[in-house]
C-alpha positions in Angstrom: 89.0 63.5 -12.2 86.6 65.9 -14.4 86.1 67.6 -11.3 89.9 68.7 -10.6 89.6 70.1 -14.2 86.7 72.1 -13.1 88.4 73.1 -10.1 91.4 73.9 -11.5 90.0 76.1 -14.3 87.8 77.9 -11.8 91.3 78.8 -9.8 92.6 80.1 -12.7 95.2 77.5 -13.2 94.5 76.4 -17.0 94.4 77.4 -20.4 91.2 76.9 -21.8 90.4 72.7 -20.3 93.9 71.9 -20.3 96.1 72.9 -17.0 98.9 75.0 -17.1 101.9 73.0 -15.5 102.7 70.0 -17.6 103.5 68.1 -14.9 99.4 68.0 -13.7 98.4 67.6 -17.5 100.5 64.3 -17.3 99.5 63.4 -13.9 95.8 64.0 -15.1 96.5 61.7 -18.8 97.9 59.2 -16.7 94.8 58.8 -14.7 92.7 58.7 -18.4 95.4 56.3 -19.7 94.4 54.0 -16.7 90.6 53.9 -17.6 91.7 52.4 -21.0 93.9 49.3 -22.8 96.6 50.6 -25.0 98.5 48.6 -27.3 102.1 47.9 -27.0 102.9 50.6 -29.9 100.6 53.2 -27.8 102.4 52.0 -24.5 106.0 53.3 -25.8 104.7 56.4 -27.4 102.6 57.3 -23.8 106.2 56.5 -21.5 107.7 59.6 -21.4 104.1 61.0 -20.0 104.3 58.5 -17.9 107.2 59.4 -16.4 106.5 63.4 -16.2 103.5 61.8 -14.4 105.5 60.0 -12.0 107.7 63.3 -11.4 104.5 65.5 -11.1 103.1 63.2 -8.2 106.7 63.4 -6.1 106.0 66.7 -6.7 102.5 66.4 -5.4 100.5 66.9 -7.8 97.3 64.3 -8.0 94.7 63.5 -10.5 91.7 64.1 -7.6 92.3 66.9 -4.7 89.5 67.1 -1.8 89.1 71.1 -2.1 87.7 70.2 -5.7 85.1 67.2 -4.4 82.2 67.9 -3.3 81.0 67.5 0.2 79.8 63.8 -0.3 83.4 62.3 -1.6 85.1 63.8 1.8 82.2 62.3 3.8 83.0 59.0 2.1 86.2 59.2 3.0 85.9 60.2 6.4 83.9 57.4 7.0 86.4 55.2 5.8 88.8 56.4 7.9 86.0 55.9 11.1 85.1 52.5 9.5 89.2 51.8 9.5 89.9 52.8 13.1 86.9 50.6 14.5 88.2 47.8 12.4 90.4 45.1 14.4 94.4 45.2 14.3 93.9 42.5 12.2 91.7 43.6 9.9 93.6 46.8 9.4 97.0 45.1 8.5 94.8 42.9 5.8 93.5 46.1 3.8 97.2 47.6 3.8 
């Protein structure tokens, strides 16, 4: 996540640390509010990010993008995908 900030900032695409569109600042504070419990009074106040968060992602925005990882979380996750595919049908339909 810290480093779609740092990508993001060195596109140009935020003022200061914060990004520009408010629909990626809420997708990225929904990602932080995941890492952490928040009481029931915290819950209601953090809903309507929330839902600009849910908007932002059917608008595509994400809390991680590949162009922003570095070349180790896109190896990673090609060799899931190879790992996946030699997997049996079986298997496959268990991690879905």
């Amino acid at each position: 996540m810290f480093e779609t900030v740092l990508g993001l900032m060195r596109d140009g695409k935020t003022i200061g640390p914060a990004p520009k569109n408010p629909l990626q600042l809420a997708v990225l504070a929904s990602e932080i509010a995941s890492w952490t419990i928040l009481t029931p009074v915290e819950k209601v106040l953090f809903a309507p990010v929330e839902v600009l968060a849910f908007v932002g992602g059917l608008f595509g925005y994400r809390a991680r993008y590949p162009e922003y990882s570095g070349p180790e979380a896109r190896d990673l996750k090609e060799a899931t995908v190879v790992s996946t595919q030699a997997m049996s049908p079986q298997k496959r339909e268990r991690r879905k």
